[in-house]
KEVO-768083 format. One record per residue (C-alpha): residue in three letters; z, x, y. Coordinates in steps of 0.25 Angstrom, whole numbers. Example, Ala and Ser with C-alpha at 12.3 -4.5 7.8 and 13.67 -1.06 7.14 Angstrom:
<tilos>
rest = Ala&c3 = 31&c1 = 49&c2 = -18
rest = Ser&c3 = 29&c1 = 55&c2 = -4
</tilos>
This chain:
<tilos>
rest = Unk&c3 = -507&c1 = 19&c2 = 122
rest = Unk&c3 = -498&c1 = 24&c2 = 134
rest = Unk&c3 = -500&c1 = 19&c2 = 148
rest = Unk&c3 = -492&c1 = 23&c2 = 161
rest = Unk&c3 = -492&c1 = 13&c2 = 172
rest = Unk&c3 = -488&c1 = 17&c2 = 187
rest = Unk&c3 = -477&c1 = 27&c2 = 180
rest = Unk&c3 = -467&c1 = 33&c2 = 192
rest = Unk&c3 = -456&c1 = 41&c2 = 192
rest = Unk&c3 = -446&c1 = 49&c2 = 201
rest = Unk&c3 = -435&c1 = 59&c2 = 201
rest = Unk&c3 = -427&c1 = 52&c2 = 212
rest = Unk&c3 = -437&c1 = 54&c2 = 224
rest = Unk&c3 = -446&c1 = 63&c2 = 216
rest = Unk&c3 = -458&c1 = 55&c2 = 212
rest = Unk&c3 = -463&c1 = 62&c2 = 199
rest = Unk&c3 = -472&c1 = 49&c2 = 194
rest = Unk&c3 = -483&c1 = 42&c2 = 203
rest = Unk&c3 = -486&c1 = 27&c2 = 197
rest = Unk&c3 = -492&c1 = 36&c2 = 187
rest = Unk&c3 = -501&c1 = 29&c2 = 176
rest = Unk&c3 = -507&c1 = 33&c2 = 163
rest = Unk&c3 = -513&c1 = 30&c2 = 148
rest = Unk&c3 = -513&c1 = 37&c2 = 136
rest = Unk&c3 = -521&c1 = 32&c2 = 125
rest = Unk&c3 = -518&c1 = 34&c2 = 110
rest = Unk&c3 = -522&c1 = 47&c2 = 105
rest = Unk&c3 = -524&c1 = 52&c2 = 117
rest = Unk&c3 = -519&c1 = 66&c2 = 124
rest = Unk&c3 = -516&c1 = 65&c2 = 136
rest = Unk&c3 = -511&c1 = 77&c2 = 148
rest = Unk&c3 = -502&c1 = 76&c2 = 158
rest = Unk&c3 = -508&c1 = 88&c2 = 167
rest = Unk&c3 = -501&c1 = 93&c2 = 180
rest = Unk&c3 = -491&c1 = 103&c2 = 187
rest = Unk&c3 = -476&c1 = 104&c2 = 185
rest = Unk&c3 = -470&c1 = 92&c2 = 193
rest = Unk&c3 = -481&c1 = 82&c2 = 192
rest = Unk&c3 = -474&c1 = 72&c2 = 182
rest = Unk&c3 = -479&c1 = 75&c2 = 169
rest = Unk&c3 = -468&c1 = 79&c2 = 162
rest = Unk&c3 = -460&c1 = 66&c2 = 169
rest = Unk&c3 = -472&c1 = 56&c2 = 164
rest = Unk&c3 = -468&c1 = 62&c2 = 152
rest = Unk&c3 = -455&c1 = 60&c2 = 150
rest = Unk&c3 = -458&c1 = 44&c2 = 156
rest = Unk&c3 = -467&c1 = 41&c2 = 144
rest = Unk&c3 = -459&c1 = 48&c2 = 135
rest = Unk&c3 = -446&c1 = 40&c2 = 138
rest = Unk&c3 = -436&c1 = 51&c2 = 142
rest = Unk&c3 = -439&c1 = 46&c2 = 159
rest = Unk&c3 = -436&c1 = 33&c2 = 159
rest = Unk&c3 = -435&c1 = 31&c2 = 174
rest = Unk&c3 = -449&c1 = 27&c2 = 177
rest = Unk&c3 = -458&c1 = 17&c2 = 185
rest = Unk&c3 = -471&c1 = 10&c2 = 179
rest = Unk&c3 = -473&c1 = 7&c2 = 164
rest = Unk&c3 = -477&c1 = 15&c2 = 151
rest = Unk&c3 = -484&c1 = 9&c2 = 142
rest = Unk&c3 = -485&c1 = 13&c2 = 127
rest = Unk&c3 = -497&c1 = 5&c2 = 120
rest = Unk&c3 = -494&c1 = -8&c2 = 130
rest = Unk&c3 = -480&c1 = -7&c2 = 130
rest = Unk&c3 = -470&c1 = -3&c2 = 140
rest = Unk&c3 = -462&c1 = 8&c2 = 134
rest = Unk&c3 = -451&c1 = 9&c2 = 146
rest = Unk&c3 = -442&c1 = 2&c2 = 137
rest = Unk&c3 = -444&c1 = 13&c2 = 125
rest = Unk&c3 = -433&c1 = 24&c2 = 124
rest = Unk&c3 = -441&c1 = 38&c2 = 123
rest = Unk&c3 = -436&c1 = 40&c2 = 108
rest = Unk&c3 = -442&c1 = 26&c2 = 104
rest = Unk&c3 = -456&c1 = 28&c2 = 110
rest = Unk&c3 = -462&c1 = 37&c2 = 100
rest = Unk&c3 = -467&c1 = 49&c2 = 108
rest = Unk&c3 = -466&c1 = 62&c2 = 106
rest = Unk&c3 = -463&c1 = 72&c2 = 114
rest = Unk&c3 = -465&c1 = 88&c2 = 115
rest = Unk&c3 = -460&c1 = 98&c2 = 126
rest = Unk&c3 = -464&c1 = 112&c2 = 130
rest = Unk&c3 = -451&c1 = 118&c2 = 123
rest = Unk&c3 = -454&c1 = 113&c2 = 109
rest = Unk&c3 = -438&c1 = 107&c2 = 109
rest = Unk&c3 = -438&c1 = 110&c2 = 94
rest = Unk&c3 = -425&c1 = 111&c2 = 86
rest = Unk&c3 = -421&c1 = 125&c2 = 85
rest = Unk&c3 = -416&c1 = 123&c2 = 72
rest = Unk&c3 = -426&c1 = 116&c2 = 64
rest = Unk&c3 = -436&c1 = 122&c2 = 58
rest = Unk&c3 = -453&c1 = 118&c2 = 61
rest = Unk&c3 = -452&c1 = 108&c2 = 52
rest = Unk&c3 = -439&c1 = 100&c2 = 54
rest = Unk&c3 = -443&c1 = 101&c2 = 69
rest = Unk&c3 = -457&c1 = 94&c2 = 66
rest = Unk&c3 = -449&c1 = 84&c2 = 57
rest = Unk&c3 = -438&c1 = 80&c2 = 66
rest = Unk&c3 = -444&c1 = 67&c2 = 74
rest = Unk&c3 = -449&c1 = 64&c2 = 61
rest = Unk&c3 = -436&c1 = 63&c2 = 54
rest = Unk&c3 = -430&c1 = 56&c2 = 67
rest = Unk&c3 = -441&c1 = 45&c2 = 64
rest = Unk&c3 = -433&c1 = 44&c2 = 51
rest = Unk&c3 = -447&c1 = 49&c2 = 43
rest = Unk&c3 = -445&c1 = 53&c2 = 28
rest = Unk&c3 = -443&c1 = 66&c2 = 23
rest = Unk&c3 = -455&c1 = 67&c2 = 14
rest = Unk&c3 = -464&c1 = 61&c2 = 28
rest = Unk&c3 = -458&c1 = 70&c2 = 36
rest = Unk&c3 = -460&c1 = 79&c2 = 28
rest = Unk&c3 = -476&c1 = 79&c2 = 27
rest = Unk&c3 = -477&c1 = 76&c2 = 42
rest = Unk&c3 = -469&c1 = 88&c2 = 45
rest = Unk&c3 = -479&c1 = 96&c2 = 35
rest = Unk&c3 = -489&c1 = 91&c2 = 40
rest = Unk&c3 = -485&c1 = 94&c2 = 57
rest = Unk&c3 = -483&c1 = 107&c2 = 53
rest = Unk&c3 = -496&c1 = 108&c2 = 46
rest = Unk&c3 = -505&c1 = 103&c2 = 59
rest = Unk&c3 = -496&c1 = 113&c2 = 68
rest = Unk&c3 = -501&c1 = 125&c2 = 61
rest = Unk&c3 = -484&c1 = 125&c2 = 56
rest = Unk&c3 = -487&c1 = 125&c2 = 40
rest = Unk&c3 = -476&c1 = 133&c2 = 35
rest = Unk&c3 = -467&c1 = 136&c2 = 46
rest = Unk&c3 = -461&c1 = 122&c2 = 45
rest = Unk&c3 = -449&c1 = 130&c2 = 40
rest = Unk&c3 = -446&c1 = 139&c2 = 50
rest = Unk&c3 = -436&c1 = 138&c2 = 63
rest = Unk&c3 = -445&c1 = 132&c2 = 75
rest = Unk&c3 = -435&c1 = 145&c2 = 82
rest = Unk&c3 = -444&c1 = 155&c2 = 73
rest = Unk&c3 = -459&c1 = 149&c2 = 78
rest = Unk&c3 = -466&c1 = 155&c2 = 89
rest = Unk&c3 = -469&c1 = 144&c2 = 104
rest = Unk&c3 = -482&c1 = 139&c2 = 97
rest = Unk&c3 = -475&c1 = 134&c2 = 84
rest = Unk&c3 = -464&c1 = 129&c2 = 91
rest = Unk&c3 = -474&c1 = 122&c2 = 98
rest = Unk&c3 = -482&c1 = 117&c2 = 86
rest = Unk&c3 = -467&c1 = 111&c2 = 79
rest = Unk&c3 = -464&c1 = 103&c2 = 91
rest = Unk&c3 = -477&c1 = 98&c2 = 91
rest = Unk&c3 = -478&c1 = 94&c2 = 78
rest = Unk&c3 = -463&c1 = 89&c2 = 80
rest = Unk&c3 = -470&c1 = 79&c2 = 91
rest = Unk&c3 = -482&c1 = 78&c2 = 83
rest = Unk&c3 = -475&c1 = 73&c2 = 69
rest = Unk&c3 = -469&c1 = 59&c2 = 73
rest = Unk&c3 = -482&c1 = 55&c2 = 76
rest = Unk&c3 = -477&c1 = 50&c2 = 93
rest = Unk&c3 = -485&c1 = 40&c2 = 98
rest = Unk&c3 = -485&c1 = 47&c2 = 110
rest = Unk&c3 = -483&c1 = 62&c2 = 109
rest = Unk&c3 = -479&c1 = 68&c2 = 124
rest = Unk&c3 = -480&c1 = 83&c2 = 126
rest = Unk&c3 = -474&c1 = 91&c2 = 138
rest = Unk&c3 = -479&c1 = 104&c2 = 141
rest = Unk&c3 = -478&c1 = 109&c2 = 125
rest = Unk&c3 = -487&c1 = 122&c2 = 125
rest = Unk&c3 = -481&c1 = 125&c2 = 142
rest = Unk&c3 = -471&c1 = 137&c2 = 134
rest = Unk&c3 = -484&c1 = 142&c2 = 125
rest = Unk&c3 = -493&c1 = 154&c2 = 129
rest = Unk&c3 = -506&c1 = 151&c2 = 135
rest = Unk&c3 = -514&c1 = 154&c2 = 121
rest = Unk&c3 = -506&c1 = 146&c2 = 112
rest = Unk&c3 = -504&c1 = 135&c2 = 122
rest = Unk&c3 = -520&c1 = 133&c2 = 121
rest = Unk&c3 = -518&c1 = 134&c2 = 106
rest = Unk&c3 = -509&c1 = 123&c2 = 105
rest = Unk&c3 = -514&c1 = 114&c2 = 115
rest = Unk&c3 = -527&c1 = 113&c2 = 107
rest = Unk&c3 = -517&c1 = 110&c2 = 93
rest = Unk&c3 = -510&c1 = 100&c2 = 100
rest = Unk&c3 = -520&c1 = 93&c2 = 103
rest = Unk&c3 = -527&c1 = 94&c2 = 90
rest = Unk&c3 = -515&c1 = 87&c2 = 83
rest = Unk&c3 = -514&c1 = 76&c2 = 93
rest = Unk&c3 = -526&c1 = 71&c2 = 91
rest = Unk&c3 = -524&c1 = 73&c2 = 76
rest = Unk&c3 = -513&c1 = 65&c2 = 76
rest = Unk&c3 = -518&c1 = 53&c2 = 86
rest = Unk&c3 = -505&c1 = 56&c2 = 95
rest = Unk&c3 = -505&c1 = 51&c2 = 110
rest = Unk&c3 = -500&c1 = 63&c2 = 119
rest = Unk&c3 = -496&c1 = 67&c2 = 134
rest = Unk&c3 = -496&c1 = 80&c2 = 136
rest = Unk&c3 = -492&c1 = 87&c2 = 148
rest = Unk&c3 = -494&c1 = 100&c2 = 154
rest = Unk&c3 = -498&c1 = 107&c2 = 167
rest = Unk&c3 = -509&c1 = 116&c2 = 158
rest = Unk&c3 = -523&c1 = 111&c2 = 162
rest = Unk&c3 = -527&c1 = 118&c2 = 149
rest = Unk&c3 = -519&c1 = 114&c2 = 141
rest = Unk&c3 = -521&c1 = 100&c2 = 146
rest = Unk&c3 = -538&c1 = 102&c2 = 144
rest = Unk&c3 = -534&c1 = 107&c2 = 129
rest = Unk&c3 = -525&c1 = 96&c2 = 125
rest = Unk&c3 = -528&c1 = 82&c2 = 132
rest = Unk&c3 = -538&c1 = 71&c2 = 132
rest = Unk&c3 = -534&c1 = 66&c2 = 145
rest = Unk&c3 = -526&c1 = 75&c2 = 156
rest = Unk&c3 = -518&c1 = 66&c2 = 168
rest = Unk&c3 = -517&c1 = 77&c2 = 181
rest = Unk&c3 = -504&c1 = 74&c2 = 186
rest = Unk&c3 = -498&c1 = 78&c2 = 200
rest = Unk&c3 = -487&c1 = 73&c2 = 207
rest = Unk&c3 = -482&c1 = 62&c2 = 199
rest = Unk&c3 = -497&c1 = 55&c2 = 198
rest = Unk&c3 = -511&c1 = 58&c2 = 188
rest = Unk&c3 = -520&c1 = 63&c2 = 197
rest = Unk&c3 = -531&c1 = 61&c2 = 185
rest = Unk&c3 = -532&c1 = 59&c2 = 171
rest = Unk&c3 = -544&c1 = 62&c2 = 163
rest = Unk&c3 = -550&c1 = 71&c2 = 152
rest = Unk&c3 = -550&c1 = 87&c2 = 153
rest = Unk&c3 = -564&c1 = 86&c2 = 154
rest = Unk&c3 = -566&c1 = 76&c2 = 165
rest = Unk&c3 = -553&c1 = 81&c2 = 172
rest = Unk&c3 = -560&c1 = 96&c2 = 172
rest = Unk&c3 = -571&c1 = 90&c2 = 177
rest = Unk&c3 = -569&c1 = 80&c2 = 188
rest = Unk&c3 = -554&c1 = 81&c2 = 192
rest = Unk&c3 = -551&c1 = 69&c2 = 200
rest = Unk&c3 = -543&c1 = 77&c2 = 212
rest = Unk&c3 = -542&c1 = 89&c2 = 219
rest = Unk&c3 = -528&c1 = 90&c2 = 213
rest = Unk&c3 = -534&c1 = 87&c2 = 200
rest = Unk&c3 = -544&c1 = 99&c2 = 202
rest = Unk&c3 = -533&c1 = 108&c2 = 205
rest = Unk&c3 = -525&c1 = 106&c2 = 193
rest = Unk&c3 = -535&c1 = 109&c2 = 184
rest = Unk&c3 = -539&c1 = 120&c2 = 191
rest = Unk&c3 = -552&c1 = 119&c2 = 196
rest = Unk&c3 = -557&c1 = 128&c2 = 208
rest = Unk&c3 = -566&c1 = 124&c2 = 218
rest = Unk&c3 = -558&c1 = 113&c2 = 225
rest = Unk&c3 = -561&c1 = 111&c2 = 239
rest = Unk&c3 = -553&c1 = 102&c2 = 249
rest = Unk&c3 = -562&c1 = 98&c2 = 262
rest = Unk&c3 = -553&c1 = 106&c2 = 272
rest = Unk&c3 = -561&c1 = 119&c2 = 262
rest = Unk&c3 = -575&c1 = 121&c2 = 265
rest = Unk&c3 = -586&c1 = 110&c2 = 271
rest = Unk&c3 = -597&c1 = 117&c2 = 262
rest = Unk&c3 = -589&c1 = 110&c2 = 249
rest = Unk&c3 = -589&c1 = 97&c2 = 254
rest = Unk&c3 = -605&c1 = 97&c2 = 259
rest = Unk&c3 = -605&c1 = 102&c2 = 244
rest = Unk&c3 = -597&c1 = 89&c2 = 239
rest = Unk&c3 = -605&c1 = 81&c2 = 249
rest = Unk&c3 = -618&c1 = 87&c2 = 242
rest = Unk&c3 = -613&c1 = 85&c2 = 229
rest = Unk&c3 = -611&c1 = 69&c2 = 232
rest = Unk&c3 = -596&c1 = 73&c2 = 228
rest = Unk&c3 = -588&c1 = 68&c2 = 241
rest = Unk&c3 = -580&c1 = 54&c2 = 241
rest = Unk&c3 = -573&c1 = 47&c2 = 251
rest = Unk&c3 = -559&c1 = 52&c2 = 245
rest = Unk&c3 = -561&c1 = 68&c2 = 241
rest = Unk&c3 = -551&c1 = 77&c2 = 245
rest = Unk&c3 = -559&c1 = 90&c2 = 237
rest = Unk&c3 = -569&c1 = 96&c2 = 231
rest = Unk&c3 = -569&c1 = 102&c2 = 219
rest = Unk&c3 = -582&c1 = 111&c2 = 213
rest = Unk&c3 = -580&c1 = 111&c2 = 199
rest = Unk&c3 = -582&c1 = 123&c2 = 191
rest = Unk&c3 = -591&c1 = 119&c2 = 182
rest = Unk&c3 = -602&c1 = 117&c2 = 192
rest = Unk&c3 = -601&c1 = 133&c2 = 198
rest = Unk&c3 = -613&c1 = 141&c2 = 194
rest = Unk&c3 = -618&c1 = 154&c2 = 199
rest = Unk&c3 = -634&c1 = 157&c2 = 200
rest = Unk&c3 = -640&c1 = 145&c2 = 195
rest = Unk&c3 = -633&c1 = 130&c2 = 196
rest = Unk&c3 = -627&c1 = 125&c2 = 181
rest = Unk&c3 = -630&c1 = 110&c2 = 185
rest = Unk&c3 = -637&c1 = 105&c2 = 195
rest = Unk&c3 = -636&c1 = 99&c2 = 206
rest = Unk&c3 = -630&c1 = 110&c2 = 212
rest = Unk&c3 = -629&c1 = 119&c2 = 225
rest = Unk&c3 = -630&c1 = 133&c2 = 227
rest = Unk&c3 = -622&c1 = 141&c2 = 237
rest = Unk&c3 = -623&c1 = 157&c2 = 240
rest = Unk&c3 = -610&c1 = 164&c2 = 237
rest = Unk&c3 = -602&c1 = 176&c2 = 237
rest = Unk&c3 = -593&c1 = 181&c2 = 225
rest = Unk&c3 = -579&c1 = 181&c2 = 230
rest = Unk&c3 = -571&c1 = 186&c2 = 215
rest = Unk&c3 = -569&c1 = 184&c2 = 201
rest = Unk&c3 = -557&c1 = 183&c2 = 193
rest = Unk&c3 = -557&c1 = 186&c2 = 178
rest = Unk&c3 = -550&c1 = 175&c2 = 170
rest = Unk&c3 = -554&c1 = 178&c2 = 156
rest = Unk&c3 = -565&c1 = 171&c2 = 150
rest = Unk&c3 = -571&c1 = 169&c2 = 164
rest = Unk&c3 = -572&c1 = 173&c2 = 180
rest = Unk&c3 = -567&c1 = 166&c2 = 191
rest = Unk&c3 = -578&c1 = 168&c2 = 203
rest = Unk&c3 = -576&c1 = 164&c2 = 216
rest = Unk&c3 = -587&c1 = 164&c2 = 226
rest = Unk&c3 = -587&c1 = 161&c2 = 243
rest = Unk&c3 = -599&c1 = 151&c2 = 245
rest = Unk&c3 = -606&c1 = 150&c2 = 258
rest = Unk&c3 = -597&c1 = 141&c2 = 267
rest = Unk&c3 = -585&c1 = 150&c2 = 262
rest = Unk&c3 = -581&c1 = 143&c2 = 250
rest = Unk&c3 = -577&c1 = 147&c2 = 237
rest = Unk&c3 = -580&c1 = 143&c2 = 224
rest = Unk&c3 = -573&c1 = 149&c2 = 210
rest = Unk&c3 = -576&c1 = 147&c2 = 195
rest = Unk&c3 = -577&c1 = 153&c2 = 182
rest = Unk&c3 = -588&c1 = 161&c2 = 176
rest = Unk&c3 = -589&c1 = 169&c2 = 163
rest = Unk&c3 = -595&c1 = 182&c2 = 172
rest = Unk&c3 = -594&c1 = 188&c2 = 185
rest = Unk&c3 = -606&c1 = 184&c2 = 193
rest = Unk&c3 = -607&c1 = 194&c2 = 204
rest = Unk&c3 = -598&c1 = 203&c2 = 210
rest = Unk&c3 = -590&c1 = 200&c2 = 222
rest = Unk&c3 = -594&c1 = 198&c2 = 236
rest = Unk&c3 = -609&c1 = 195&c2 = 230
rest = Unk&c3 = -619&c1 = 184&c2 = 233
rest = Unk&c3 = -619&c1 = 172&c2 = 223
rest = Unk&c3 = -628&c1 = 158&c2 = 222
rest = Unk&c3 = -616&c1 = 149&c2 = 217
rest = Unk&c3 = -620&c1 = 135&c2 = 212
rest = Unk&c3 = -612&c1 = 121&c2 = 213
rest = Unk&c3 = -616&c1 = 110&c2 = 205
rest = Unk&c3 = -614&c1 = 96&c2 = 213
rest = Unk&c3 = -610&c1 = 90&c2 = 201
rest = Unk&c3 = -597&c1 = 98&c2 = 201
rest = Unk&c3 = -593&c1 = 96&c2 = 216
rest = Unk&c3 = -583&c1 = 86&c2 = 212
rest = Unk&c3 = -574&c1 = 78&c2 = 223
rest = Unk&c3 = -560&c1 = 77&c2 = 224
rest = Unk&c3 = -552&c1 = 67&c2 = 227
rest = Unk&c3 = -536&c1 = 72&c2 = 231
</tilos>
């Protein structure tokens, strides 16, 4: 449906854009993930229309769309401040793109019903958008977006002002009523959770370039980078200047290539006691701390060779400064390129 060819763009000698290409296929949601200052927000606008000032080619079902003024090319578009009209009420805000579009009353009517319906809105269509609380502000510029039916629906930050609860309670919504509706979004954030909840594929951006696109799941699990890694959050990654032992371990493992920078021990494969898969090695240890976070521990141990390793686990396994058998599965010593 969308494709990005060698995309680049600068701010006079700032380069926010790398040769950056891209697809989006129809239907699909797609996550545009990374810190403040990577370029999402100016991809974004690019594709959107509003930065025009651009190198490369965008391409919207085959055809260049440079040519396309922003309000001719059908996509919606929804910000983290809502930009509702104060003085409308839920209802005509939700009906405004659709009366631009010159639908009539009675269709605009239904649709408008019917927005407010999937939104969890019945009955408040009425009241001032002023007199609703952040979340149904929220879900009336999200129907706004929602009810012209965009070809491409672009969305940037939208939960970013939401408290942590609701904004894991509309992610999921959201992404229930795009795939309801069969509508094509780029959504970004710098929420890694959010971004698990919401996307079918997730593009790591940093410094004006993706650094890997993928699915939630594969990108969990086999994160292409040491940078990558870090983003998501995953501990346990090991650089060669770190400790000898992990590298043996990489080297044990069959890991190592020709171009790896780190190595990373996923979580997944830490077990205490026994080994959870096998292959795997076990190392004697020492229990350095745990640190509560809620539904789980984090645990940190020393291994022999002085280095550490930290993960989760539902309980406290020993008490500091005692012995432990720790065991790392070889499957899960992944290596890093970058």
């Amino acid at each position: 449906m969308l494709r990005l060819v060698d995309v680049s763009h600068a701010y006079g000698d700032v380069v926010s854009l790398r040769r950056l290409s891209l697809e989006l296929t129809a239907g699909e949601i797609l996550c545009l993930l990374g810190p403040s200052g990577c370029g999402k927000t100016t991809l974004l606008r690019i594709i959107a229309g509003l930065e025009r000032d651009y190198s490369g080619e965008i391409q919207l079902d085959g055809v260049d769309i440079r040519p396309v003024l922003a309000h001719e090319r059908g996509f919606g578009l929804m910000f983290q401040d809502y930009a509702l009209f104060p003085h409308l009420s839920a209802r005509e805000n939700i009906a405004y793109g659709l009366k631009r579009r010159g639908d009539n009353r009675r269709d605009i009517q239904r649709q408008v019903g019917d927005w407010l319906e999937r939104v969890g809105l019945a009955g408040l269509g009425g009241r001032d958008v002023t007199a609703l609380s952040g979340g149904q502000m929220q879900r009336v510029a999200l129907a706004r977006s929602l009810a012209p039916n965009p070809r491409l629906l672009m969305l940037d930050e939208p939960l970013g002002s939401l408290d942590a609860q609701l904004r894991d309670q509309l992610a999921l919504e959201l992404r229930t009523l795009l795939k309801a509706a069969g509508i094509s979004a780029i959504y970004v954030t710098h929420d890694r959770r959010e971004a698990y909840a919401i996307a079918d594929r997730i593009a790591i951006m940093d410094a004006g370039s993706i650094q890997q696109c993928d699915s939630p799941r594969q990108l969990y699990h086999a994160p292409a980078t040491g940078q990558v890694a870090r983003f998501l959050g995953l501990r346990n990654l090991y650089s060669r200047a770190d400790n000898a032992a992990i590298w043996k371990l990489a080297e044990q493992a069959g890991a190592l290539r020709s171009d790896t920078q780190h190595i990373l021990i996923h979580p997944r494969g830490i077990s205490l006691g026994c080994p959870t898969a096998a292959p795997a090695i076990g190392y004697a240890a020492t229990f350095l701390e745990a640190v509560f976070r809620g539904e789980n521990w984090d645990i940190c141990l020393r291994l022999e060779g002085d280095w550490q390793l930290t993960f989760s686990a539902r309980e406290v396994p020993a008490q500091v400064g005692e012995p432990v058998r720790v065991f790392v599965a070889l499957g899960c010593v992944l290596a890093l390129a970058g």
